[in-house]
PyMOL CGO cylinders between C-alpha atoms (Angstrom):
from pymol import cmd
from pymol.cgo import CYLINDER

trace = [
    CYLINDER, 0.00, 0.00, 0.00, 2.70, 2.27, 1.04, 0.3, 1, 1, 1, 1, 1, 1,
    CYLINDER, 2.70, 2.27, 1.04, 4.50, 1.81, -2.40, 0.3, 1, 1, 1, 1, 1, 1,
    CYLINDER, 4.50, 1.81, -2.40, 1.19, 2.45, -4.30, 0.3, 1, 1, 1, 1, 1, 1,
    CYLINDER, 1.19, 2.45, -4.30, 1.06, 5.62, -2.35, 0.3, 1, 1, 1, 1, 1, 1,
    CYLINDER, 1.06, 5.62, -2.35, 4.71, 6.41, -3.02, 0.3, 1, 1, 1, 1, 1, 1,
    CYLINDER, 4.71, 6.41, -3.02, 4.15, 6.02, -6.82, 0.3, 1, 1, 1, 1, 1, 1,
    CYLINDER, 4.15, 6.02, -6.82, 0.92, 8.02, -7.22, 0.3, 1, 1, 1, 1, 1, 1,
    CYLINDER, 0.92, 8.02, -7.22, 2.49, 11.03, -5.45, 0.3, 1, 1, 1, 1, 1, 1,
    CYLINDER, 2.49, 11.03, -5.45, 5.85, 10.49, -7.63, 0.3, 1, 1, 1, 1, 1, 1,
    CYLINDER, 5.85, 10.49, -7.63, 3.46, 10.52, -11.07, 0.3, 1, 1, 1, 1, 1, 1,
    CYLINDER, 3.46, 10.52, -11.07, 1.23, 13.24, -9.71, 0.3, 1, 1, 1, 1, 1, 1,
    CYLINDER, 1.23, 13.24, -9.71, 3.96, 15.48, -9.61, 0.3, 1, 1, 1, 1, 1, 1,
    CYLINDER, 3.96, 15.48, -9.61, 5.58, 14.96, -12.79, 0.3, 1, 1, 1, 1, 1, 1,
    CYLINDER, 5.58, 14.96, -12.79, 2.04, 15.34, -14.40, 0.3, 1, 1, 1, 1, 1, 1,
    CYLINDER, 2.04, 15.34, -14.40, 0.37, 17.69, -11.94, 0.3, 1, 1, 1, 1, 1, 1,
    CYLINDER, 0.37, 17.69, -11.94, -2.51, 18.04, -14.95, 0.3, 1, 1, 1, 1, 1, 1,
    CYLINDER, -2.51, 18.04, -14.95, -3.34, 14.44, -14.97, 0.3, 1, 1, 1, 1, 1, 1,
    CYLINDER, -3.34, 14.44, -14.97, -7.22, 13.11, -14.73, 0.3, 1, 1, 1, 1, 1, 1,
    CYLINDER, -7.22, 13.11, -14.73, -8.89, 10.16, -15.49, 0.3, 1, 1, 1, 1, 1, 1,
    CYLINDER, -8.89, 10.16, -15.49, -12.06, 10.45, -17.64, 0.3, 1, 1, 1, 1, 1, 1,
    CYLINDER, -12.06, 10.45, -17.64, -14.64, 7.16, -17.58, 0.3, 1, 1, 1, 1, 1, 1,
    CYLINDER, -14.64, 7.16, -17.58, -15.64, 6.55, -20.89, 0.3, 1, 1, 1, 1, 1, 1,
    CYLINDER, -15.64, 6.55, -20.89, -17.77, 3.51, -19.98, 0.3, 1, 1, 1, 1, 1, 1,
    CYLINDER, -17.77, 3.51, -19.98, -18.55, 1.55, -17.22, 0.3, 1, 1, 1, 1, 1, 1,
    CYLINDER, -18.55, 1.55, -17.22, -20.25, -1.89, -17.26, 0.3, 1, 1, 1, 1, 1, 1,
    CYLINDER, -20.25, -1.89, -17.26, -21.44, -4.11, -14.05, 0.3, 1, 1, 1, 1, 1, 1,
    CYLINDER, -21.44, -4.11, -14.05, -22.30, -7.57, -14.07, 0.3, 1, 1, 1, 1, 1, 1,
    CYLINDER, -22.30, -7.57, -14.07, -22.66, -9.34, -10.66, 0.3, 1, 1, 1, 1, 1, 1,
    CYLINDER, -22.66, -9.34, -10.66, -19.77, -8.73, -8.19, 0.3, 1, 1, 1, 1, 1, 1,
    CYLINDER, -19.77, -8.73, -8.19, -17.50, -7.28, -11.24, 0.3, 1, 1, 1, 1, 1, 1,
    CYLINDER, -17.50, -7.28, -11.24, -16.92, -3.74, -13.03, 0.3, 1, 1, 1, 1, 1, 1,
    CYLINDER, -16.92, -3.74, -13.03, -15.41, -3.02, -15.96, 0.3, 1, 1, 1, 1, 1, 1,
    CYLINDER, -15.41, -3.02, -15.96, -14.29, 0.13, -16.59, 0.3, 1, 1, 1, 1, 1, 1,
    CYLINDER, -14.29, 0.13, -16.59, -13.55, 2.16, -19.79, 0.3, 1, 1, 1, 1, 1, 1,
    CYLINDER, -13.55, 2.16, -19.79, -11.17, 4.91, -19.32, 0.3, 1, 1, 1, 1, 1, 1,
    CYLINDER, -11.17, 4.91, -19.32, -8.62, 7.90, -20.57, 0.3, 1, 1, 1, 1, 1, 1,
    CYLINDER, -8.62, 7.90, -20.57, -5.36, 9.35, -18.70, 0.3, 1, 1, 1, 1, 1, 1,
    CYLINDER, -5.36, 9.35, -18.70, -5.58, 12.94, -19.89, 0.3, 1, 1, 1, 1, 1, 1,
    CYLINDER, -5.58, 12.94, -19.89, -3.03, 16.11, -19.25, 0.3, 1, 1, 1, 1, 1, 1,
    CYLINDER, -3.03, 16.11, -19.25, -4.77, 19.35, -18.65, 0.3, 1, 1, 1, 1, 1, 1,
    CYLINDER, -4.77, 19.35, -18.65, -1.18, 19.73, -20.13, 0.3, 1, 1, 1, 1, 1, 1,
    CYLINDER, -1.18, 19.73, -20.13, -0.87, 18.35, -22.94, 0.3, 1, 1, 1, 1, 1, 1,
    CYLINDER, -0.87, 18.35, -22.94, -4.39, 18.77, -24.74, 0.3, 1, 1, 1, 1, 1, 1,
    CYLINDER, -4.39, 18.77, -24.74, -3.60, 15.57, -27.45, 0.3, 1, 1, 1, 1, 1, 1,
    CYLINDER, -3.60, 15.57, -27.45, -2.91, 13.59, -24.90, 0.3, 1, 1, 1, 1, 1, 1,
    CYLINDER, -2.91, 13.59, -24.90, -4.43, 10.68, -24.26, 0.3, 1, 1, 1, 1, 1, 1,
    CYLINDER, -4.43, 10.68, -24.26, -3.92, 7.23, -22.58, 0.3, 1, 1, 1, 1, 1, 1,
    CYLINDER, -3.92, 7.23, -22.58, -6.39, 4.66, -22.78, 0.3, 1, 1, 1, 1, 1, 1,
    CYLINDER, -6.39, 4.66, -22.78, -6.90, 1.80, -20.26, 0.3, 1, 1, 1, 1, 1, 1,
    CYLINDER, -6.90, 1.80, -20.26, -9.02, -0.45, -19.26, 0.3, 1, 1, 1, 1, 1, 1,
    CYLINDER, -9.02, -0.45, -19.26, -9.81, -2.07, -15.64, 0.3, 1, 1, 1, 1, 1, 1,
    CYLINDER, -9.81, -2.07, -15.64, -11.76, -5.41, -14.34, 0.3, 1, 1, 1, 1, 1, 1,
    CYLINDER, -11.76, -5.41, -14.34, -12.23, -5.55, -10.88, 0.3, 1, 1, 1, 1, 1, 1,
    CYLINDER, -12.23, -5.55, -10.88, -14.33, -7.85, -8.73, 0.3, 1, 1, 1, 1, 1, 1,
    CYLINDER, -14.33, -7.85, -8.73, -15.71, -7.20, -5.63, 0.3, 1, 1, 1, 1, 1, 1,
    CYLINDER, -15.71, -7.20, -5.63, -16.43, -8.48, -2.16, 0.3, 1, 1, 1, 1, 1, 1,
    CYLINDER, -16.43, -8.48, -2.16, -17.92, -7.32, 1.01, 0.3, 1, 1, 1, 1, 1, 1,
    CYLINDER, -17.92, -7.32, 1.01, -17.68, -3.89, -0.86, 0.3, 1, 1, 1, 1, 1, 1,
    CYLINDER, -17.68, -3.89, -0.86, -13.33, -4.74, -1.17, 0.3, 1, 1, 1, 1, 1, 1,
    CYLINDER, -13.33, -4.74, -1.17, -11.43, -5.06, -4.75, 0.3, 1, 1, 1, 1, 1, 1,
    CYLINDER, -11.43, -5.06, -4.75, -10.31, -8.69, -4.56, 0.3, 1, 1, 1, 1, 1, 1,
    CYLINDER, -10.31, -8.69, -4.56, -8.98, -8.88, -7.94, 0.3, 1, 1, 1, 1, 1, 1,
    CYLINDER, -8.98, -8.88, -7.94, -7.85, -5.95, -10.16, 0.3, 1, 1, 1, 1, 1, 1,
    CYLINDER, -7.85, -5.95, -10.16, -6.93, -6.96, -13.96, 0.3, 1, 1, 1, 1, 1, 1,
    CYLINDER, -6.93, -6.96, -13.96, -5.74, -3.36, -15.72, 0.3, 1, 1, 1, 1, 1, 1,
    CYLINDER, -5.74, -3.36, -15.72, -4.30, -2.52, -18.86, 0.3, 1, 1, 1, 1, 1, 1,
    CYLINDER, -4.30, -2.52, -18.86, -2.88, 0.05, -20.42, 0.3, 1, 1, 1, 1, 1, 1,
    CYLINDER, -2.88, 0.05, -20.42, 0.44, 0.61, -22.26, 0.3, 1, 1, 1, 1, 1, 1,
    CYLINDER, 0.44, 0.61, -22.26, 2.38, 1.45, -19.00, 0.3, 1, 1, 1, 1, 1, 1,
    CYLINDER, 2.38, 1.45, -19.00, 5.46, 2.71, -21.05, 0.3, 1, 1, 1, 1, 1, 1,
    CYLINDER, 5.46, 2.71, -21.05, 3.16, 5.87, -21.95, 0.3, 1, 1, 1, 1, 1, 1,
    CYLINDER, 3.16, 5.87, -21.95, 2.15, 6.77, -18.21, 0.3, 1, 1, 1, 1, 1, 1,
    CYLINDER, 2.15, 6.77, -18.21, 3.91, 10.05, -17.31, 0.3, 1, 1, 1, 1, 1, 1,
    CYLINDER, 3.91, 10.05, -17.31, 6.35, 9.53, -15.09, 0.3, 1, 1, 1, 1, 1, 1,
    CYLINDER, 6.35, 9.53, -15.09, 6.09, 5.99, -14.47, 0.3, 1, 1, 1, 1, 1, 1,
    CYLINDER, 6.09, 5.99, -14.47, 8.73, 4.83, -16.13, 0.3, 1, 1, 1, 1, 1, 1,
    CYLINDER, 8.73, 4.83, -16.13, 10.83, 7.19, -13.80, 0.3, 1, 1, 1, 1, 1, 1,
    CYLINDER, 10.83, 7.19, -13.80, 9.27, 6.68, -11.18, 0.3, 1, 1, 1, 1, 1, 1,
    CYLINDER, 9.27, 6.68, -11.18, 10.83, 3.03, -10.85, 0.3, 1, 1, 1, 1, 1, 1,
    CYLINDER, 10.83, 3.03, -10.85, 14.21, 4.33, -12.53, 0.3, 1, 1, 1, 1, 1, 1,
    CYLINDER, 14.21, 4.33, -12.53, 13.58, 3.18, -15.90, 0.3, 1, 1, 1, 1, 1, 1,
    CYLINDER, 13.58, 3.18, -15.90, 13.86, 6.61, -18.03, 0.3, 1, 1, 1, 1, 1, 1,
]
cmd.load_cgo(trace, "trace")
């Protein structure tokens, strides 16, 4: 959790314009799927689509499948010492 937390303030500072937009969101049962775009307040063409599954229970995330081309995230790549 920590490291999570660690990250997301790391990425939020190299891209201090970031937001997600929901495109589309989709329930079935105990499991969302969600549409979505990384945009930069920034960077006005940007845009970084992703995708996330997650299931739920007892109102928790118990599994989280995501995807997005994680090479593209500002500052990730950074973040972890990569770039």
């Amino acid at each position: 959790h920590d490291t999570f937390i660690e990250l997301e303030s790391f990425i939020k500072a190299e891209t201090p314009g970031r937001r997600i937009v929901v495109e589309r969101t989709i329930a079935a049962g105990n499991t969302v799927t969600i549409e979505a775009v990384l945009a930069d307040d920034n960077r006005p063409d940007f845009r970084l689509a992703w995708c996330g599954i997650y299931t739920f229970k007892d109102g928790l995330i118990t599994s989280d499948h995501s995807y997005l081309n994680h090479r593209h995230w500002p500052g990730l790549l950074k973040a972890v010492g990569q770039a």
